[in-house]
N, C-alpha and C positions, 0 to 999 in steps of 0.2 A: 791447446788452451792459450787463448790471447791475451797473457797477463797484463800488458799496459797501454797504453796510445798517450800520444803528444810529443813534444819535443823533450826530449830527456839531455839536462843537463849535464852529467857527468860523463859523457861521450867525449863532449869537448874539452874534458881537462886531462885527457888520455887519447889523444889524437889517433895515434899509430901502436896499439896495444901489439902483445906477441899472439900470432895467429895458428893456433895448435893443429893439427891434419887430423884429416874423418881417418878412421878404423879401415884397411883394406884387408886385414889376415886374420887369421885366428889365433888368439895369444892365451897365455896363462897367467895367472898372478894368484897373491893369498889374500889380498883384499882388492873387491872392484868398489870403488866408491860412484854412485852413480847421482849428477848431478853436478854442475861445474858455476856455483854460486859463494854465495859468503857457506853456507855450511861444508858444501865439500870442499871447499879450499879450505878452512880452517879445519877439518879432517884430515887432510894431506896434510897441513903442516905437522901434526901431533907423528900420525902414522910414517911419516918419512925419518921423522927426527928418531921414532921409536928404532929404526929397523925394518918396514915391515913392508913387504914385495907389494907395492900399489898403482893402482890403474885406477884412472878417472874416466868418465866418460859423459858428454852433454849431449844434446840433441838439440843445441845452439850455439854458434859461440859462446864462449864462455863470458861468466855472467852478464848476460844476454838477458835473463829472466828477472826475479822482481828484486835479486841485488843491484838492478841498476837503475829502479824505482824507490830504494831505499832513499831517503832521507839523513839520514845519517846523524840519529844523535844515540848519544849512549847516558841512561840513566842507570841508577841501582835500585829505583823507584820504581815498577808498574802500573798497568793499567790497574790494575787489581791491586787497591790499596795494601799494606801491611794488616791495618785496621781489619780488612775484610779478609787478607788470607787466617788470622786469627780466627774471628770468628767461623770459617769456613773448615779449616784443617786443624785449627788447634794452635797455641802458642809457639809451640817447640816446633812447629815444621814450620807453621809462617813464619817466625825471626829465621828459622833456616835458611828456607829459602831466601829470604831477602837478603840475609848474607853472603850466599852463593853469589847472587845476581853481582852486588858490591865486591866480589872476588874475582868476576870476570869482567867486568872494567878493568880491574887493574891487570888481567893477566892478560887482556887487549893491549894494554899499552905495554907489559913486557914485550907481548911478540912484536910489536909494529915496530919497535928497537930495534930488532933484529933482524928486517927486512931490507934487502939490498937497494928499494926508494918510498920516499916515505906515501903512506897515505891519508896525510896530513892531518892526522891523530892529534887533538891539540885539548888538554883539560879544561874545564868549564866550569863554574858554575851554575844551577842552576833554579827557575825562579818559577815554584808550583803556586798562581795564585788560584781564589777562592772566587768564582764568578759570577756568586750573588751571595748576600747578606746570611740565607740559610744555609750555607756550606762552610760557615768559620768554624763552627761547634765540631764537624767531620774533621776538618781543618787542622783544629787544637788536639782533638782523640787522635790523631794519626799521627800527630809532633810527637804526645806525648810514647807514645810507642815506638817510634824510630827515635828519639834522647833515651830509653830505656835500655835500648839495644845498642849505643854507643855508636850511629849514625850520623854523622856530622850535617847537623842541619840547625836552622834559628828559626824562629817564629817571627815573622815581621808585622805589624802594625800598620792600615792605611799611612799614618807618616810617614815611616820608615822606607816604605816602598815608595812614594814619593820622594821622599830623600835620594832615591838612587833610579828610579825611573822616569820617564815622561811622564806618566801614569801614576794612578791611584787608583789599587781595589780592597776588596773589605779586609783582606789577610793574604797572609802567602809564607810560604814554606821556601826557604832559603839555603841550598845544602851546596855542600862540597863533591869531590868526586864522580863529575861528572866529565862528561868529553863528545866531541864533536868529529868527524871522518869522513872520508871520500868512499864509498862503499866499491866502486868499482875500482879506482885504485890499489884496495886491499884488495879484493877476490885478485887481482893480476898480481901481484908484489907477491901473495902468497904463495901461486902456481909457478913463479920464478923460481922461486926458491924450494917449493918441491921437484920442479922439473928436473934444474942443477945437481941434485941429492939425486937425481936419477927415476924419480917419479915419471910412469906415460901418462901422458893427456891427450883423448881424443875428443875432436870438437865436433859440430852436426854427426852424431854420429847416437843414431837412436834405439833402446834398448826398445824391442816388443814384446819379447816373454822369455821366459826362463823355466828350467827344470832342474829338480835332484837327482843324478846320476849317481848312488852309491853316497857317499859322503862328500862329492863334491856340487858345486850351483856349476850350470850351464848359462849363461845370460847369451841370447843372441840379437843381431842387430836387424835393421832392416834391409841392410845392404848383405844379406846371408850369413855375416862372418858370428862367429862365438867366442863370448869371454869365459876362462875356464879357474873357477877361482874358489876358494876355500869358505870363504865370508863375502858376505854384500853390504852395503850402507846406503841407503835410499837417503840420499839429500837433495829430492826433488819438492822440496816445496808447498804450495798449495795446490800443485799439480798432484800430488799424492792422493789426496782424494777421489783423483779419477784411477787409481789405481787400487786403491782399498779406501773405502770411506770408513770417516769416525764418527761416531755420535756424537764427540766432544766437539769438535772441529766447525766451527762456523764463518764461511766466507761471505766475503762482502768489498765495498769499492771505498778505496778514498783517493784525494785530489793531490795536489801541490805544486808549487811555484817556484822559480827563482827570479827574482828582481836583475835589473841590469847591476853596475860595479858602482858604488857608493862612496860620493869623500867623507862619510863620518857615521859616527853611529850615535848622535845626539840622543843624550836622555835611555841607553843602552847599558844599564851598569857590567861592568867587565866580560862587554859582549857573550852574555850568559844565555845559555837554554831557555824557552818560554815555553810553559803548558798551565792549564786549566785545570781548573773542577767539571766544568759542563764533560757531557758525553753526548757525540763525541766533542773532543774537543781540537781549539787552535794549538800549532807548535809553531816555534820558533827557531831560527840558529843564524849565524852567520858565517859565512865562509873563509878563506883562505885569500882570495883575492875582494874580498868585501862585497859582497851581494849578501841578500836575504835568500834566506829559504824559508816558505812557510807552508803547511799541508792541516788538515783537516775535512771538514764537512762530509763522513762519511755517510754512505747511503746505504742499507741493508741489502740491495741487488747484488749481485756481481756477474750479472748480464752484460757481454760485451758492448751489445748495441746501446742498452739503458744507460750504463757508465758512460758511453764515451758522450752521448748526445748531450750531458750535465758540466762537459768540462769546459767550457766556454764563460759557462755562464758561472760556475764553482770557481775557477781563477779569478774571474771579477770579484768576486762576494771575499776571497780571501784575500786580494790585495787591499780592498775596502775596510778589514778589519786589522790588518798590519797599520795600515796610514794611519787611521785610530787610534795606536796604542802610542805611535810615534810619529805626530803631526810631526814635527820638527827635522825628521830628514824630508827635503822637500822633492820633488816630483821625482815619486818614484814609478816604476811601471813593470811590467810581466816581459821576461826575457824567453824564460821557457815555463811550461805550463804542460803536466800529465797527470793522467790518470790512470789506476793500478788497482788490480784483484787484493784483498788485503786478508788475512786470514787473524783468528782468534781462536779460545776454548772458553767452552761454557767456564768452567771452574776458574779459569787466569794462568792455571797452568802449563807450561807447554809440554808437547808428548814425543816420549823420548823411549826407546829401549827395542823390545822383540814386539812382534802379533803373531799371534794364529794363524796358518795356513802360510809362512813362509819361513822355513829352516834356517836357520843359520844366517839370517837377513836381521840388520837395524834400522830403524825408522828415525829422523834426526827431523823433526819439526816444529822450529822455535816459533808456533804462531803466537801473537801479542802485537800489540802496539811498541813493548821493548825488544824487538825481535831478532834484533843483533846479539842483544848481552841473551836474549833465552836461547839462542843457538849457541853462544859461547858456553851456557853452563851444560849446556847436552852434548857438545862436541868431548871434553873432559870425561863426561858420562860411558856415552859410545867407543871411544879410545881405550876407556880404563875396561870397559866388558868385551872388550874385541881382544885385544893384547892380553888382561890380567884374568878374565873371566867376570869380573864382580867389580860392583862401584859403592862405597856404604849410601852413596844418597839416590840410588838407583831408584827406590822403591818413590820415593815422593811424587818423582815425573813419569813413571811407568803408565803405558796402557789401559794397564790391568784395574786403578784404581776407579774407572767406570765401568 
């Protein structure tokens, strides 16, 4: 599967990454984690730290796939407002959840502490406005739910935003605890340091099928050799659907940009996140050496050929709508410009835990538009039912609840 096209920015800010070796023999281990991305590197990190005999293995370089299409913002907010997980599950598991999500920010920014280079992890602000006139009232009912649950967020006021932006929209949601990151930087920082720990990482080195021999998995590659291992963790992606589809699961393409290196961020207040009410909608962020990132305008396809023919013309329409919000940084222009398979769930939630018809296997698939922080709260998940047998919040992201 061809998850992206275009020039991908974050190659160049990791020039000479470490270059892991394909699979030549046949090995053992107690966990094989298959997929070498933000999920299974943030897997390796828990399971090496834990103890626990592990093997990676990609069938790309590593994060090769759609962590180097990531974007990189971190919210405690989803697609799926608080407002509608409420209505949809019930109180007490939407504020759950939403509080999970706002735990695994922060426990992002433990770990990126603790990596041998940074991946320029940097806290945020950020700035949810209202994108027309009939979305203040959502707007207000979604404040008033995230100040109930002790969220640190403000209501702003057309002035208000004005006061701190170039711009003026009808409201906007104003919160703390957010952050911004080099997605490919962490998937590499993290594999450093489980490598170090003594973690194998094998790179193009691609799983085709597997069997249960007694109580243990067989995974074999396509170069003949076999991994021989106790537990498995599928952290392949939206490539998993081609390997057991979900009903919940719906894929689809979105775009994004980065601008050339900027002398300022006029009318930018504390170079804060930007999103929307529309669906879909604009994001925002800015980088480390000062450029824009912005992505959006997805399109329901995620046909390779349909995606890529729109990204030419999807990078113009989102530079156009950047320049807009911020006349005032002046000629700006498109440096690098891709497009990417984007995954979701009907419900907002992402799917996490066992399936039917594979033993002893985890499925680790943070689909969403916050897909960082819902693979962070599933990596914890995964780790605690691998190692400890049970997670108490196991059940909320489970499978089984479709």
């Amino acid at each position: 599967m061809n998850l992206k096209t275009g020039s991908l920015f974050w190659f160049d800010t990791l020039p000479s990454p470490f270059v892991y070796p394909k699979l030549t023999k046949d090995i053992q281990c107690d966990v094989l984690i298959i997929g070498g991305g933000e999920a299974g590197s943030l897997c390796s990190f828990y399971l090496v730290n834990s103890g626990v005999d592990t093997v990676m293995v990609d069938k790309r370089k590593v994060a090769h796939g759609s962590s180097c299409a990531n974007t990189g913002l971190l919210h405690f907010a989803n697609d799926k407002s608080l407002t509608s997980m409420i209505a949809t599950f019930g109180e007490e598991k939407g504020a759950r959840f939403y509080w999970m999500c706002k735990q695994a920010v922060e426990e992002l920014q433990h770990i990126t502490s603790q990596l041998e280079f940074s991946p320029d992890y940097i806290q945020r602000p950020s700035l949810y406005y209202a994108s027309q006139p009939g979305d203040v009232q959502s707007l207000q009912t979604e404040y008033e739910w995230l100040s109930k649950y002790g969220f640190p967020v403000t209501f702003l006021q057309p002035d208000e935003i004005a006061e701190r932006y170039s711009f003026s929209k009808p409201a906007a949601l104003y919160s703390e605890g957010n952050a911004e990151f080099n997605p490919f930087k962490l998937v590499h920082s993290l594999l450093q340091h489980a490598h170090r720990k003594g973690m194998r990482i094998y790179a193009e080195t691609e799983i085709t099928h597997h069997i249960l021999e007694g109580d243990t998995l067989l995974f074999f590659t396509a170069e003949g050799n076999y991994i021989r291992c106790k537990k498995a963790i599928f952290a392949t992606g939206y490539e998993t659907q081609q390997i057991k589809r979900n009903k919940n699961a719906v894929l689809s393409s979105s775009y994004a940009l980065v601008t050339q290196q900027l002398p300022s961020f006029t009318g930018w207040h504390e170079r804060s996140l930007i999103w929307e009410t529309a669906r879909p909608y604009l994001y925002l962020r800015t980088t480390v050496d000062n450029r824009i990132v912005a992505g959006g305008l997805d399109i329901t396809s995620y046909d390779e050929q349909e995606r890529d023919s729109h990204l030419q013309h999807k990078a113009k329409l989102l530079l156009q709508q950047v320049q807009d919000l911020f006349p005032s940084i002046p000629d700006m222009h498109i440096e690098y410009s891709w497009a990417a398979t984007f995954g979701e769930t009907h419900d907002g939630l992402p799917l996490i835990g066992t399936q039917p018809d594979f033993p002893q296997c985890y499925f680790l698939l943070g689909y969403g538009g916050n897909g960082t922080v819902l693979t962070m709260v599933g990596v914890q998940i995964i780790h605690d039912l691998v190692v400890k047998g049970f997670h108490t919040d196991a059940h909320l992201v489970e499978f089984a609840r479709v």
